[in-house]
C-alpha positions as semicolon CSV with decimal commas, in nm:
position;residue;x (nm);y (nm);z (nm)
1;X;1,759;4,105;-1,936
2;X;1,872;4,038;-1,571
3;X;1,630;4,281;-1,400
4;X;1,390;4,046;-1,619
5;X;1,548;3,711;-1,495
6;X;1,562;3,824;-1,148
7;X;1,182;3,942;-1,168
8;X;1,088;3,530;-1,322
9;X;1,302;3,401;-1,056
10;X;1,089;3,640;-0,767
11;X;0,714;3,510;-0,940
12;X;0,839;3,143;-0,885
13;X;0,923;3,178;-0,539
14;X;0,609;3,344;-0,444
15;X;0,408;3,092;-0,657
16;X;0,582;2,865;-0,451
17;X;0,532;2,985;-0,136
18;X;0,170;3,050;-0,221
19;X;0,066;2,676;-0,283
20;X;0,274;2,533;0,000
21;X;0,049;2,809;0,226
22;X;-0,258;2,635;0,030
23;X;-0,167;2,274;0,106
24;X;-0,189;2,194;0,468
25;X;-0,016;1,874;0,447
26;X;0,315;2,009;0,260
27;X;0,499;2,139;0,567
28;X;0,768;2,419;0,537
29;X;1,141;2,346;0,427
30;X;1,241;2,417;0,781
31;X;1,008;2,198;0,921
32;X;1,085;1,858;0,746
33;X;1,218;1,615;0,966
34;X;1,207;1,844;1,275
35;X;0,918;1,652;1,447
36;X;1,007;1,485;1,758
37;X;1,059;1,065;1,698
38;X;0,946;0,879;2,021
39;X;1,158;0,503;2,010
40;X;1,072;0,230;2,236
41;X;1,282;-0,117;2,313
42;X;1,400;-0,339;2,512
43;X;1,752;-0,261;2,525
44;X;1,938;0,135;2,416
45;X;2,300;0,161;2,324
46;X;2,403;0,540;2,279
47;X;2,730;0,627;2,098
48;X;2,796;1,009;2,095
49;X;3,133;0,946;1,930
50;X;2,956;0,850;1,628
51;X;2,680;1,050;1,679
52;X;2,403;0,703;1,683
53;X;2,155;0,525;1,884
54;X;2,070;0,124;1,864
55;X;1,748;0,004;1,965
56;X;1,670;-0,344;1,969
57;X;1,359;-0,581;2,093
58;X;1,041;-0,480;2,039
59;X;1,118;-0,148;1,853
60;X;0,831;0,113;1,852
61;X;0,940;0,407;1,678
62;X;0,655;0,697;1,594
63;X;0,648;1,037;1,428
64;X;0,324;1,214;1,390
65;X;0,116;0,958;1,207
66;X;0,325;0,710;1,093
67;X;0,485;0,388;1,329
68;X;0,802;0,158;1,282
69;X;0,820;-0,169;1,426
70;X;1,128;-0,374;1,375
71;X;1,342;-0,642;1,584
72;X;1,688;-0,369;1,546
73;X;1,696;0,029;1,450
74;X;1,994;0,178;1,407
75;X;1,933;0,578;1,405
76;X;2,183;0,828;1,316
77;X;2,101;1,212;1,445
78;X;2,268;1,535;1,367
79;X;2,527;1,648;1,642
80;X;2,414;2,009;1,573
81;X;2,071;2,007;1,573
82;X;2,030;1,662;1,752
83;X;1,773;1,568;1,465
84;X;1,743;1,203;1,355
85;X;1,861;1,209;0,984
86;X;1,836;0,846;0,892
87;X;1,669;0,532;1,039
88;X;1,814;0,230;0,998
89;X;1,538;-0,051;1,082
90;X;1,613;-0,444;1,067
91;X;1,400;-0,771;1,090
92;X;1,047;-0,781;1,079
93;X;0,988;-0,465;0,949
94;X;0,621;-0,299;0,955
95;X;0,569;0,056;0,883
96;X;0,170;0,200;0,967
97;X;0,043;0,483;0,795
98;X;-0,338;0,569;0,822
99;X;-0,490;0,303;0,686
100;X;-0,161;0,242;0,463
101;X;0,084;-0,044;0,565
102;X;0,382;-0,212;0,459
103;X;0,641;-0,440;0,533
104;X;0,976;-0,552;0,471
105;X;1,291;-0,768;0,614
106;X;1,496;-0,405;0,585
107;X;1,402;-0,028;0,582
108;X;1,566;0,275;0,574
109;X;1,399;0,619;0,669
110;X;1,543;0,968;0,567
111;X;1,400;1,156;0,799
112;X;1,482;1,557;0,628
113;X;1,266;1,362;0,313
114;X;1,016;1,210;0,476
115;X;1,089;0,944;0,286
116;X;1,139;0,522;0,351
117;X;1,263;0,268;0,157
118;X;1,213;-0,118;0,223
119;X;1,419;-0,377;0,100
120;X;1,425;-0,759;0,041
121;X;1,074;-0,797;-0,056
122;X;0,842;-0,548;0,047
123;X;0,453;-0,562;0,054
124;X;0,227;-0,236;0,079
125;X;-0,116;-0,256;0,135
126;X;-0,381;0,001;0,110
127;X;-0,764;0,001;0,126
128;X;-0,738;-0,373;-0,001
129;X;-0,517;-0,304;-0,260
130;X;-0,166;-0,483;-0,244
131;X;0,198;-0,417;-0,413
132;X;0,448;-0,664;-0,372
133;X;0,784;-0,641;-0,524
134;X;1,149;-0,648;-0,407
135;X;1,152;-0,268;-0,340
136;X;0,888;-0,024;-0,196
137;X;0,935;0,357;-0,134
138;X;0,742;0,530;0,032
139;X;0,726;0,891;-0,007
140;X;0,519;1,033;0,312
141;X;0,414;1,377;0,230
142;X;0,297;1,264;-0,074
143;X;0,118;0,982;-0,026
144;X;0,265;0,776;-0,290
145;X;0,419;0,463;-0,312
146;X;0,689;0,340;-0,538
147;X;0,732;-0,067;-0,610
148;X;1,035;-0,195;-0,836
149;X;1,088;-0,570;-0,848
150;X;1,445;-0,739;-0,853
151;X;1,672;-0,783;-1,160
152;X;1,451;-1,064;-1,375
153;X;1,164;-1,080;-1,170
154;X;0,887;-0,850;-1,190
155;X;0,600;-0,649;-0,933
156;X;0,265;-0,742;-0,875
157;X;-0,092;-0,544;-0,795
158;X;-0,390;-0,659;-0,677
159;X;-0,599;-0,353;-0,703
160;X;-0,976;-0,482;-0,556
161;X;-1,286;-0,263;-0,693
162;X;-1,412;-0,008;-0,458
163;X;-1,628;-0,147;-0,172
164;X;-1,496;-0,522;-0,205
165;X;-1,229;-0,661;0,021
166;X;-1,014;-0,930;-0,060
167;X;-1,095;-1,239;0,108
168;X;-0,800;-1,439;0,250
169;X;-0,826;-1,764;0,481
170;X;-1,008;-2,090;0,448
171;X;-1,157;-2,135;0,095
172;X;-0,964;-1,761;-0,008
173;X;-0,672;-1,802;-0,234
């Protein structure tokens, strides 16, 4: 029974292996997180104590593909590794993906996940399409997005048909 456990337990991991090797976008375990972050401001404020970085004015921060600008970023990084684990991003917050944006008062960004969450009433846009609600995550690798709206109040979609665009402005609603 445990040789046959054991032998289960050996077919998942290959299986596993095997469609992460198949999926060029799905980067290894080891590599999640481990791209270099380039943040620029207008003023730095390093604390090794605590093991942190604040940025504020005009905060750039990019990693691969995808861009944070905020008015304040708080980052904490590991003191082992020196990796950024978590991104802490206030005020005007606008995070560029592709051709996928979205923005936010507040967002956090787990590096190791790949994953950020904006707060306070968040908007993503792709293609057109728009979610609004008072939560958005966004899961990188994946490219998915999660909306949830506040206690009582609810999310909203416009999802536009392929090849139209949503007309905003002067006689737009």
């Amino acid at each position: 029974m445990r040789n046959r456990i054991v032998g289960i337990a050996v077919l998942l991991l290959a299986t596993a292996s095997l469609a992460a090797a198949e999926n060029p976008r799905l980067p290894r375990s080891g590599e999640l997180g481990s791209k270099p972050i380039e943040i620029t401001a207008v003023r730095l404020f390093a604390d090794s104590v605590r093991n942190s970085v604040t940025f504020e004015e005009k905060v750039v921060a990019r990693q691969e593909d995808v861009t944070l600008y905020s008015d304040r970023l708080f980052a904490e990084y590991s003191p082992v590794s020196g990796i950024i684990e978590k991104i802490v991003a206030d005020g005007n917050v606008r995070v560029i993906q592709e051709d996928r944006e979205a923005r936010a008062p507040h967002a956090e960004f787990y590096n190791m996940e790949q994953r950020i969450v904006l707060k306070g009433g968040a908007e993503v846009t792709q293609g057109g399409n728009t979610l609004t609600g008072e939560t958005a995550t966004i899961y990188l690798m994946e490219n998915r997005s999660v909306v949830s709206g506040q206690e009582g109040s609810r999310v909203k979609a416009v999802i536009l048909p392929k090849g139209q665009m949503e007309i905003k402005g002067k006689g737009g609603k």
